[in-house]
ChimeraX commands (.cxc) that place a marker at each C-alpha (Angstrom):
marker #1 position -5.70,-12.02,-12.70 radius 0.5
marker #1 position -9.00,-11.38,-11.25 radius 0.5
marker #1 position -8.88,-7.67,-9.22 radius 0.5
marker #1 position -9.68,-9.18,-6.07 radius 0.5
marker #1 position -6.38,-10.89,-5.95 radius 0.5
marker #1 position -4.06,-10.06,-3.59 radius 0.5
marker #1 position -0.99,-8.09,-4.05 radius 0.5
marker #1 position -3.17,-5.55,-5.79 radius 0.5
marker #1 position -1.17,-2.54,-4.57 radius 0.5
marker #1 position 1.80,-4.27,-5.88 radius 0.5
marker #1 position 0.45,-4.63,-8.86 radius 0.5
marker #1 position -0.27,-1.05,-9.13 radius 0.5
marker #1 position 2.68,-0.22,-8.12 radius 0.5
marker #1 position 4.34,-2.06,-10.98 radius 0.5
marker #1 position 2.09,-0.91,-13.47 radius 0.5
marker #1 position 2.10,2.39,-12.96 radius 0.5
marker #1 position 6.49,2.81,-13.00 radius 0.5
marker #1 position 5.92,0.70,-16.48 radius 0.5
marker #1 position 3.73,3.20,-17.87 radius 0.5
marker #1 position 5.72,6.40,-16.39 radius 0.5
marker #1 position 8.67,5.15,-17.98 radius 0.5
marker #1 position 6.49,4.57,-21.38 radius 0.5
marker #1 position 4.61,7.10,-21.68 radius 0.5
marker #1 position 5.50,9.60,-18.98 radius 0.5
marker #1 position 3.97,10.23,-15.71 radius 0.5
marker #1 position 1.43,13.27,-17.29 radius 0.5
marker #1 position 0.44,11.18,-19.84 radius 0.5
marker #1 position -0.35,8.12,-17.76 radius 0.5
marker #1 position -4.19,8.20,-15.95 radius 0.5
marker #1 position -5.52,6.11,-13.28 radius 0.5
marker #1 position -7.53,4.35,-15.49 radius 0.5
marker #1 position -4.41,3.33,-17.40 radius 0.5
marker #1 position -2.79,2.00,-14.36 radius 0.5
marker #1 position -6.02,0.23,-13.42 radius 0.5
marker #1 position -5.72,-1.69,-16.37 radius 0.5
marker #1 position -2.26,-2.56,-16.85 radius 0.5
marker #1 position -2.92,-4.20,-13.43 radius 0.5
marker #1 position -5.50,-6.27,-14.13 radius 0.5
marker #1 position -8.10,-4.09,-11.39 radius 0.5
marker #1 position -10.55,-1.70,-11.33 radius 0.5
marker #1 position -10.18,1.96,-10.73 radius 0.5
marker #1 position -12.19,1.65,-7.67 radius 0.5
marker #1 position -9.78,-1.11,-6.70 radius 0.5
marker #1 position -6.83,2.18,-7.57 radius 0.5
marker #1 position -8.34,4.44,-5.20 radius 0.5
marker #1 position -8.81,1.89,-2.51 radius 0.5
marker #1 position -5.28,1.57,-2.08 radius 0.5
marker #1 position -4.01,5.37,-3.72 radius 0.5
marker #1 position -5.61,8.84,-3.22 radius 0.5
marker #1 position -4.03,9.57,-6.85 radius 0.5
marker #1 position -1.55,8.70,-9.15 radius 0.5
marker #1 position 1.14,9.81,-7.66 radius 0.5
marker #1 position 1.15,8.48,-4.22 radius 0.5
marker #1 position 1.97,4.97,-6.30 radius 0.5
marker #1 position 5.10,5.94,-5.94 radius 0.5
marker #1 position 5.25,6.56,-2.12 radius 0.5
marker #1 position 3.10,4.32,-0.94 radius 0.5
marker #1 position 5.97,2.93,1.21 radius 0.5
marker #1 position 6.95,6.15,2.51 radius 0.5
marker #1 position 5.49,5.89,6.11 radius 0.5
marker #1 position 6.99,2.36,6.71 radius 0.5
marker #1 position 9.95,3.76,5.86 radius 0.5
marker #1 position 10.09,6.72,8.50 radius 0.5
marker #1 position 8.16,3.91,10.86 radius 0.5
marker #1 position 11.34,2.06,10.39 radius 0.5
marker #1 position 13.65,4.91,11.28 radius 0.5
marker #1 position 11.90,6.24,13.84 radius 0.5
marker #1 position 11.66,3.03,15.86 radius 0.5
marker #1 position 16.10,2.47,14.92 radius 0.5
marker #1 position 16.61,5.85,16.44 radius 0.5
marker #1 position 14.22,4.95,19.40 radius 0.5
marker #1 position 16.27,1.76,20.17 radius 0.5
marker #1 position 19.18,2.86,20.26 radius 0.5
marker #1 position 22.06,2.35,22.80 radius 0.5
marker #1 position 21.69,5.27,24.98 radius 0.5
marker #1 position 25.25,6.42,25.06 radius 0.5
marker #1 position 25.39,6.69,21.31 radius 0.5
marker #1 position 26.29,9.93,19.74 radius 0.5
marker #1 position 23.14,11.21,17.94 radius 0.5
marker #1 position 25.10,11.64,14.71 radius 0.5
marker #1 position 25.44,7.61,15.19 radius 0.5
marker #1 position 22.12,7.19,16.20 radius 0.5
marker #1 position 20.99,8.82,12.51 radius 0.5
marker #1 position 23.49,6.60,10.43 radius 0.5
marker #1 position 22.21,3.32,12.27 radius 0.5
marker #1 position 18.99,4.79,11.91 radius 0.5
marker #1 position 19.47,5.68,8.20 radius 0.5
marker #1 position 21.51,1.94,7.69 radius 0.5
marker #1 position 18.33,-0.01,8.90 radius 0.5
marker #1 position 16.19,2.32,6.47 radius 0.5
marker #1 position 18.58,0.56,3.48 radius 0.5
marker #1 position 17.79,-2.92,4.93 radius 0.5
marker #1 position 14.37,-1.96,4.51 radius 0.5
marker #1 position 14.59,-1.30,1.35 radius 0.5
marker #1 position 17.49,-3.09,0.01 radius 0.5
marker #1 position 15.35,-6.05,-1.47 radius 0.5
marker #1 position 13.58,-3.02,-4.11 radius 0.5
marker #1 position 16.85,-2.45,-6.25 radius 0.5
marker #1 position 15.04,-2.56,-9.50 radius 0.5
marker #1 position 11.55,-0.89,-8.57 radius 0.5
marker #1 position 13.93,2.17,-6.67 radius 0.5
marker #1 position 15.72,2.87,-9.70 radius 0.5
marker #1 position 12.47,2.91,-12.12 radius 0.5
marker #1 position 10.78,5.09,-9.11 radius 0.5
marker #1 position 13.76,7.76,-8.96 radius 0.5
marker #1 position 13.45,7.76,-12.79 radius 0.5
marker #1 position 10.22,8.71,-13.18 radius 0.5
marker #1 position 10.68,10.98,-9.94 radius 0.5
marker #1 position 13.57,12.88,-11.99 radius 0.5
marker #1 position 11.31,13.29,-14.84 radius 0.5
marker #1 position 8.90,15.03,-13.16 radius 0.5
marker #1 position 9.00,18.60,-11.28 radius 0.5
marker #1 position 5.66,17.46,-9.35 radius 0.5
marker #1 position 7.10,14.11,-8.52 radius 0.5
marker #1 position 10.51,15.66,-7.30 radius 0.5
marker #1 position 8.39,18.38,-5.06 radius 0.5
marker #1 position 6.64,15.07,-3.32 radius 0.5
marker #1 position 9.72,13.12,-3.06 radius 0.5
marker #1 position 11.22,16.43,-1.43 radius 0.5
marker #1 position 8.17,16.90,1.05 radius 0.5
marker #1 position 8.95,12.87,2.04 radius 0.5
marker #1 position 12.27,14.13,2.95 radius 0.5
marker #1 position 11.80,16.73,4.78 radius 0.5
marker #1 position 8.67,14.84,6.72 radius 0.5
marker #1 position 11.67,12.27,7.35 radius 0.5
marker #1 position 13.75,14.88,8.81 radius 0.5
marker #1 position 11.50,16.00,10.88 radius 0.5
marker #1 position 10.63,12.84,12.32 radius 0.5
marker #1 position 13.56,11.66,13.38 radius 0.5
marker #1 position 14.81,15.32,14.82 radius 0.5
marker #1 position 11.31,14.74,17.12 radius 0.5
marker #1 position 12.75,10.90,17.57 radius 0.5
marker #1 position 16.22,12.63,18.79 radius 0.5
marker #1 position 14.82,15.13,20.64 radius 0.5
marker #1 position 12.92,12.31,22.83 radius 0.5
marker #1 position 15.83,10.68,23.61 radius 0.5
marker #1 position 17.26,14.11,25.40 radius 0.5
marker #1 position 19.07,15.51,22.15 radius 0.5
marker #1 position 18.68,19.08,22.23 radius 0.5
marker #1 position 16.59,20.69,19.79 radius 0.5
marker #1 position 19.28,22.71,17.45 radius 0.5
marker #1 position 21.63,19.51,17.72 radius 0.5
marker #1 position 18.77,16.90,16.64 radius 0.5
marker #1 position 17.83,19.11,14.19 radius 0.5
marker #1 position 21.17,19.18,12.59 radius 0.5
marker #1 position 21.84,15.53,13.10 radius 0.5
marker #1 position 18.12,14.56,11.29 radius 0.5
marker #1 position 19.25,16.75,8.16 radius 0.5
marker #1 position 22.84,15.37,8.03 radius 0.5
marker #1 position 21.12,11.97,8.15 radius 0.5
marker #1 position 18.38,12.67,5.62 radius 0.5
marker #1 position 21.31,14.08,3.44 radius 0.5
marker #1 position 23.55,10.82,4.19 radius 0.5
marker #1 position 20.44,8.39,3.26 radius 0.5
marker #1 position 19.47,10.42,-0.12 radius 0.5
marker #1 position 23.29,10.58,-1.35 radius 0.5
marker #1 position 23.71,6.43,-0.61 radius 0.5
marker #1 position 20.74,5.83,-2.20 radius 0.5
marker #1 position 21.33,8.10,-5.02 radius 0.5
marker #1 position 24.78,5.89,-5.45 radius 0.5
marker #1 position 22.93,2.86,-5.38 radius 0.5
marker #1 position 20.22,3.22,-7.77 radius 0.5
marker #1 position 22.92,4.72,-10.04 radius 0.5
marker #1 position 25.26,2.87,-10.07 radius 0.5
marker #1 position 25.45,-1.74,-10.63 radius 0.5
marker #1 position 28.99,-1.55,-9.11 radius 0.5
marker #1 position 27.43,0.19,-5.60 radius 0.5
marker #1 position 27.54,-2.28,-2.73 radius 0.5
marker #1 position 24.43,-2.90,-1.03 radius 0.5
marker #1 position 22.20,0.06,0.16 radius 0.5
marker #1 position 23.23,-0.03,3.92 radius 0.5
marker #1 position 26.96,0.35,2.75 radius 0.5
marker #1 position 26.26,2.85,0.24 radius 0.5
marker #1 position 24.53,4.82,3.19 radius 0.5
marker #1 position 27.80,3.72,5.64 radius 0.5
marker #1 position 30.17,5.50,2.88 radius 0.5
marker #1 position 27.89,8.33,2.87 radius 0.5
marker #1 position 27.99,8.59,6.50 radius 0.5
marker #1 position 32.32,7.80,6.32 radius 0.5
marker #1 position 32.47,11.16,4.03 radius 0.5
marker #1 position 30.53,13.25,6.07 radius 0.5
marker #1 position 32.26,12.25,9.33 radius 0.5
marker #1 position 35.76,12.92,7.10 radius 0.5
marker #1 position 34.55,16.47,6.38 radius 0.5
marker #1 position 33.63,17.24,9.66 radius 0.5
marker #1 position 36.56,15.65,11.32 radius 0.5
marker link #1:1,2 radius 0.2
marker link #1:2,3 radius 0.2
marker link #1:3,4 radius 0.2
marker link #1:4,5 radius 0.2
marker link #1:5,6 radius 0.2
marker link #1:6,7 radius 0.2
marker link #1:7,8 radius 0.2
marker link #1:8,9 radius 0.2
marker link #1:9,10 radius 0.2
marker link #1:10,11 radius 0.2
marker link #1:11,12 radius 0.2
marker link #1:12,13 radius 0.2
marker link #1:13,14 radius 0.2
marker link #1:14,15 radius 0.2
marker link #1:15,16 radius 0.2
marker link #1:16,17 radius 0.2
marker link #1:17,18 radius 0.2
marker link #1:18,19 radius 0.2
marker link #1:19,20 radius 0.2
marker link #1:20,21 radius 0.2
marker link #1:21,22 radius 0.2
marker link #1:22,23 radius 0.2
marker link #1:23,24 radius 0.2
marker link #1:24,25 radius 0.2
marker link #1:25,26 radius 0.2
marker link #1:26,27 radius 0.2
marker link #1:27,28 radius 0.2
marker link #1:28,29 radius 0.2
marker link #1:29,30 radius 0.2
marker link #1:30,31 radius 0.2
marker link #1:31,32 radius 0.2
marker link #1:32,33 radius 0.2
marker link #1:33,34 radius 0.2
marker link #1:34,35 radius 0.2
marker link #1:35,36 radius 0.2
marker link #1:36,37 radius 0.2
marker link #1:37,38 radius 0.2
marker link #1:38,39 radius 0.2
marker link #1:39,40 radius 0.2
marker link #1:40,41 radius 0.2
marker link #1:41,42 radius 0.2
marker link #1:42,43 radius 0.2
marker link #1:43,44 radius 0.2
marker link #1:44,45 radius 0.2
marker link #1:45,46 radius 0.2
marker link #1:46,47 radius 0.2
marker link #1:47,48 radius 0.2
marker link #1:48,49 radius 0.2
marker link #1:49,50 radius 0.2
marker link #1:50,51 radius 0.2
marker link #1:51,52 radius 0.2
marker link #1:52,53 radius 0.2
marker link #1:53,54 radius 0.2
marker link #1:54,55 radius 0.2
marker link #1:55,56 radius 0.2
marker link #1:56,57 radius 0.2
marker link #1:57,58 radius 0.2
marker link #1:58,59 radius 0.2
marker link #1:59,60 radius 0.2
marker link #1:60,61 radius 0.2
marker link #1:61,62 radius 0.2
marker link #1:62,63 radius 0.2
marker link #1:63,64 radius 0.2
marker link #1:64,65 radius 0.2
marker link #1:65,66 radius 0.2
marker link #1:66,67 radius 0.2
marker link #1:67,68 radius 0.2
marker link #1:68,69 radius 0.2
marker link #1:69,70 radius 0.2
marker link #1:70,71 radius 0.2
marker link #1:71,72 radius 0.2
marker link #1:72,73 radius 0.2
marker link #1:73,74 radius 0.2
marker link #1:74,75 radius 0.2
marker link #1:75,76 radius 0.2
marker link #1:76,77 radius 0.2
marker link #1:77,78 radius 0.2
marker link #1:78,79 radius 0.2
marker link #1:79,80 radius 0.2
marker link #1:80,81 radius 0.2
marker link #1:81,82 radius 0.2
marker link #1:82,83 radius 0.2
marker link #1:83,84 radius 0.2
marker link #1:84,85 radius 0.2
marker link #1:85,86 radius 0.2
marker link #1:86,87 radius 0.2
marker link #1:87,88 radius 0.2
marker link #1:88,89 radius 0.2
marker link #1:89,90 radius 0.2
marker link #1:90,91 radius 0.2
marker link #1:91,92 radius 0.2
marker link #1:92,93 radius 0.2
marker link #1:93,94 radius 0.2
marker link #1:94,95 radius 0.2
marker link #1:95,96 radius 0.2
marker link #1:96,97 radius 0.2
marker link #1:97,98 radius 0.2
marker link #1:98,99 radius 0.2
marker link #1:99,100 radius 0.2
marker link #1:100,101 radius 0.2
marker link #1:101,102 radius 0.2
marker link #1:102,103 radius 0.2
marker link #1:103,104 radius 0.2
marker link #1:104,105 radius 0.2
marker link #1:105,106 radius 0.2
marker link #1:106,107 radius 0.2
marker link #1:107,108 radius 0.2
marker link #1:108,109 radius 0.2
marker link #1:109,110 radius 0.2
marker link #1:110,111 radius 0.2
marker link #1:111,112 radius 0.2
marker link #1:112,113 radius 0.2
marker link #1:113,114 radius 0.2
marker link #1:114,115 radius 0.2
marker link #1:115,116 radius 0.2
marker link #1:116,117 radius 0.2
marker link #1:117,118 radius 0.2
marker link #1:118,119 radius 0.2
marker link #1:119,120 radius 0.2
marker link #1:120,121 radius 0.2
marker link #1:121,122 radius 0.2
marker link #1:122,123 radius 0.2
marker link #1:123,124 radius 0.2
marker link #1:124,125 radius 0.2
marker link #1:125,126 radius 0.2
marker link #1:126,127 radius 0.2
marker link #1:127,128 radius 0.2
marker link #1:128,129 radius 0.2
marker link #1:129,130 radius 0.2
marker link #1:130,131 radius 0.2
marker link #1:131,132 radius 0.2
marker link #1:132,133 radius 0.2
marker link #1:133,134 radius 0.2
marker link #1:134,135 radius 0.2
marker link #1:135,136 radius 0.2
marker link #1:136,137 radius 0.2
marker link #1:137,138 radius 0.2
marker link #1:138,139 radius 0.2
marker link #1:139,140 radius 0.2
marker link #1:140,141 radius 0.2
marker link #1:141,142 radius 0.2
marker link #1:142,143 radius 0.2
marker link #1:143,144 radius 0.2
marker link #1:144,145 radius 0.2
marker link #1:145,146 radius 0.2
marker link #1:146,147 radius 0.2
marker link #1:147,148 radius 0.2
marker link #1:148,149 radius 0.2
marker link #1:149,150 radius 0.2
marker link #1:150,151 radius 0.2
marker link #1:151,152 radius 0.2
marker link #1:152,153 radius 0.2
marker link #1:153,154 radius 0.2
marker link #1:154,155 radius 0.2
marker link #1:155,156 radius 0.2
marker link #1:156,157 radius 0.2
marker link #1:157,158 radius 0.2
marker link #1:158,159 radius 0.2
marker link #1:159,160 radius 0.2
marker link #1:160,161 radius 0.2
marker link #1:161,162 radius 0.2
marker link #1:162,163 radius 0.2
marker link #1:163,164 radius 0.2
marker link #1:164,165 radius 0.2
marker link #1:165,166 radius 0.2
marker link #1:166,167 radius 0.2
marker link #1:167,168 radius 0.2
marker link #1:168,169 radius 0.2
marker link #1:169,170 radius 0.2
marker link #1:170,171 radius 0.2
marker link #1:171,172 radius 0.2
marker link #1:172,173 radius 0.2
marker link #1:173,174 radius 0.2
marker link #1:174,175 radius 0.2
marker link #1:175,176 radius 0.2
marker link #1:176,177 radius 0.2
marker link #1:177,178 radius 0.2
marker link #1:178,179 radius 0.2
marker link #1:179,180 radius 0.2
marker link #1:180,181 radius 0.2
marker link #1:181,182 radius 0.2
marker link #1:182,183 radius 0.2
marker link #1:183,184 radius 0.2
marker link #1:184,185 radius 0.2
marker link #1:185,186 radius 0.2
view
């Protein structure tokens, strides 16, 4: 496949969860990536400021995505609602991934480096949708608290879903989630 292609980040993508999970993510180089793609390393760094951004390259569509469910939501909801609708439509997003999520939080687990990244995502995430809360009127301590329960809510449905072939979908993974922590605080 010629590296002009498209689907080149895709590609990468691919390529460079295959060679985490072969070699290890320390032991795999740009260049390696590159080539299990079929590009260039030029082409790499067009699309990736390094190695391990492969593996979050989706990571602002995905708080895009949130940001814009808490935004449209009904104005009477609760804001603890407003984060689980928020946090459902982030598993939609990401629902049709199954197989490239569960190689990803692999060769995130694997990885002290990769697990401080995936932690900075979620806490970026957090933040984002406290800010999104906070626009709709939500006071500051109480969107605050609402973001983290959600962030926590996503990360544990996903965690169930990657894990596990008997998990429903990722929305209803994230609705059980949600179901639990509405049962401990009730």
């Amino acid at each position: 496949m010629g590296r002009w292609e498209p689907g080149a980040a895709g590609r990468l993508a691919q390529a460079a969860l295959e060679l985490y999970a072969e070699r290890g993510y320390e032991q795999t180089t740009v260049l390696d990536i590159a080539e299990r793609a079929g590009v260039t390393e030029r082409t790499f760094f067009r699309h990736f400021a390094d190695k391990r951004e492969v593996l979050f390259d989706r990571s602002n569509a995905l708080q895009e995505t949130v940001v814009a469910a808490v935004a449209a939501a009904p104005p009477d909801l609760p804001p603890l609602e407003v984060v689980g609708a928020a946090m459902e439509r982030a598993g939609v997003f990401l629902e049709d991934r199954r197989e490239f999520a569960r190689k990803r939080a692999a060769a995130i687990a694997a990885n002290p480096s990769l697990q401080e990244r995936e932690l900075f995502k979620m806490a970026t995430l957090g933040s984002a949708v406290a800010t999104a809360l906070h626009a709709r009127g939500v006071s500051s301590p109480a969107a605050a608290i609402a973001a983290e329960a959600g962030v926590a809510v996503f990360r544990l449905g996903f965690e169930r879903w990657v894990s596990n072939d008997d998990a429903p979908d990722l929305p209803a993974c994230i609705r059980d989630s949600l179901a639990a922590l509405r049962a401990l605080t009730a």
